[in-house]
C-alpha positions in Angstrom: 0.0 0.0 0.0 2.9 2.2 0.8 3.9 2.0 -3.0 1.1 2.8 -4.1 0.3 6.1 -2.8 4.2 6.6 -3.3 3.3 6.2 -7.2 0.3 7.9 -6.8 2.5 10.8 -5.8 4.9 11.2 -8.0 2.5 10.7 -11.0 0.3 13.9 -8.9 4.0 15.5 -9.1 4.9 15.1 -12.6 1.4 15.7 -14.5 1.7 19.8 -14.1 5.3 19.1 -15.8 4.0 17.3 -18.6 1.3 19.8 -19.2 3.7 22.8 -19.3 6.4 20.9 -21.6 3.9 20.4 -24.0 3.4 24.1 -24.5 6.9 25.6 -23.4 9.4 25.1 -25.1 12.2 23.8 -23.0 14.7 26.9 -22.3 18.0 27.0 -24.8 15.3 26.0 -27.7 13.4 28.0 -30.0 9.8 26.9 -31.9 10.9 26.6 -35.4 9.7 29.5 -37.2 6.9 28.9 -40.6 7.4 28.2 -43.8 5.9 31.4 -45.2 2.9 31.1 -47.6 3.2 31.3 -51.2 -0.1 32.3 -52.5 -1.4 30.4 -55.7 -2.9 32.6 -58.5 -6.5 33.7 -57.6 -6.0 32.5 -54.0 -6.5 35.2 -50.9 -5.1 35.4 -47.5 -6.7 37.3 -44.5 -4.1 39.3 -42.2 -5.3 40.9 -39.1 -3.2 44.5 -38.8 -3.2 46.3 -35.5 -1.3 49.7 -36.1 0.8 49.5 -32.9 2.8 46.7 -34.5 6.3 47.6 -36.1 6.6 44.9 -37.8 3.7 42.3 -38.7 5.5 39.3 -40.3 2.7 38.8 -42.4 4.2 35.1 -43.7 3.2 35.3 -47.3 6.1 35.5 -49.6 5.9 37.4 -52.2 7.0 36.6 -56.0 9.3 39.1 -58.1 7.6 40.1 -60.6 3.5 38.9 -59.4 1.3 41.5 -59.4 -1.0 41.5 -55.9 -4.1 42.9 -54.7 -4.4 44.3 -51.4 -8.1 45.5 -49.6 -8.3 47.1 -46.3 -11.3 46.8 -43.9 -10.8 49.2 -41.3 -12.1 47.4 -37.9 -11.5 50.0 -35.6 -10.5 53.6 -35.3 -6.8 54.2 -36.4 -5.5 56.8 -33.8 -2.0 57.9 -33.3 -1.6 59.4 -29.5 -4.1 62.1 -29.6 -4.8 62.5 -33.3 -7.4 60.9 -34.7 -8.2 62.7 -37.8 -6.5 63.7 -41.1 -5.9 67.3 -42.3 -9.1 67.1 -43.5 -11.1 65.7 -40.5 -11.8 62.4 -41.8 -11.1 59.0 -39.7 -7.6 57.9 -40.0 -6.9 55.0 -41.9 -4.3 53.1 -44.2 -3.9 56.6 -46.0 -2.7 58.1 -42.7 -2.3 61.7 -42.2 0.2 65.1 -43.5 2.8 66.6 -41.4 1.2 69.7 -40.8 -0.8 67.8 -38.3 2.5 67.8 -35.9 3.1 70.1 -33.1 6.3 71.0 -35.0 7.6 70.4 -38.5 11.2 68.9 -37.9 9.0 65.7 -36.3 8.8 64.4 -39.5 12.4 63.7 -39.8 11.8 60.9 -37.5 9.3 59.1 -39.4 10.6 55.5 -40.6 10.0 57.3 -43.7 10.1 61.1 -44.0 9.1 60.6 -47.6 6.0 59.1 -46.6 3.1 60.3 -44.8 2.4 59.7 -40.9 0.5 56.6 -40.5 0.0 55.3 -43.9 0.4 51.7 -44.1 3.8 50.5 -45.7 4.4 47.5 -47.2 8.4 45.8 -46.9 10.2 43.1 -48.4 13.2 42.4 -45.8 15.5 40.9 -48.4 14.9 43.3 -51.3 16.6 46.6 -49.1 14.8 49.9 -50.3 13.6 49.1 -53.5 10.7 47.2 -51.6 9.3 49.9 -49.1 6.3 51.3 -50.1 3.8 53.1 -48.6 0.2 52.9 -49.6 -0.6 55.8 -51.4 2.3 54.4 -54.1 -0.6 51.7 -55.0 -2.8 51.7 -57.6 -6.1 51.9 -56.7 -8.3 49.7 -58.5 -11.9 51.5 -58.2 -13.4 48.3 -59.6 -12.7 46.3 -56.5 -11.6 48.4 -54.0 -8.6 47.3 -53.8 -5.0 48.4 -53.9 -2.8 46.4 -56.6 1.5 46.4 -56.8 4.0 43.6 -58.4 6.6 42.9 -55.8 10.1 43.9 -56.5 11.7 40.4 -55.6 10.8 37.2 -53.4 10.3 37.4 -49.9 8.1 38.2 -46.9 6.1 40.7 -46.7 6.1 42.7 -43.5 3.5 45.5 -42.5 3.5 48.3 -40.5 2.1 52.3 -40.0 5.0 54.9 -40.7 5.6 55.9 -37.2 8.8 56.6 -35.0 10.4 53.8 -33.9 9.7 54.7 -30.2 5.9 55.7 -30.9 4.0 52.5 -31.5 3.0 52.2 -27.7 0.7 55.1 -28.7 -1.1 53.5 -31.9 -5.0 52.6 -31.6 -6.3 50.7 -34.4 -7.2 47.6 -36.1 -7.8 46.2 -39.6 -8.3 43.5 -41.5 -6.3 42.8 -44.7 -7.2 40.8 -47.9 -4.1 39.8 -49.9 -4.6 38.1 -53.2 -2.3 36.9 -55.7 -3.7 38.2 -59.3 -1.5 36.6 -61.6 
């Protein structure tokens, strides 16, 4: 009897273990990360975008020379600290907002990209180095469906983010969902 509740013990002492090394991942190891997605032609991925993320590994990989179509739902209010309107007093959204909206002019120098407006939506390519970052408003706009099209510059992931300062995303409000589809 003594070995029994001895057993019965150790089994009550190892089950929380079990349970938590099936969803931590021991420490010195690392979850492999995802094969990104490689959309087929015609086929469409769904990415939720909050605008306080500086980068949102979206894990599609883009093809060099595919053209893509990307739609926007706006979910929630886009807001960026205290302003939550454009120049001229409409919502914020993937379009963002001018400088002139700043407290002072020289701000803009610390976008991610002074040649880009605050809080538009940029699109990146990590392994294609400038020639991939693209703000929004670079796009064509395809009235028909509402949607923004581009052909990427080279393979590889895209990443998503709102042109803000690096040290201002704490401060971002705002959600969307995004529709990427692969046209050709």
């Amino acid at each position: 009897m003594h070995s029994t509740r001895l057993l019965q013990c150790t089994l009550l002492l190892a089950l929380p273990l079990a349970f938590t090394a099936c969803t931590v991942p021991p420490l010195g190891f690392s979850r492999p990360e995802a094969a990104p997605l490689e959309l087929a032609s015609g086929e469409t991925r769904s990415i939720d975008f909050f605008t306080a993320s500086r980068n949102l590994d979206s894990g599609i990989l883009l093809q060099e020379g595919t053209r893509y179509a990307l739609a926007v739902v706006t979910l929630s209010h886009w807001i960026d600290g205290d302003i939550e309107t454009n120049e001229n007093g409409e919502p914020l959204d993937q379009r963002g907002f001018s400088n002139a909206l700043m407290p002072f002019a020289y701000l803009g120098t610390f976008r991610r990209s002074p040649e880009h407006r605050w809080f538009e939506l940029m699109l990146y390519q990590k392994g294609c180095k400038g020639e991939s970052l693209r703000g929004i408003s670079e796009l064509t706009m395809d009235e028909s469906s509402g949607s923004y099209q581009f052909v990427a510059p080279c393979d590889g992931k895209l990443t998503l983010f709102v042109n803000d300062s690096f040290g201002f995303y704490g401060n971002n409000a705002g959600y969307a969902n995004i529709a990427l589809s692969r046209v050709n």
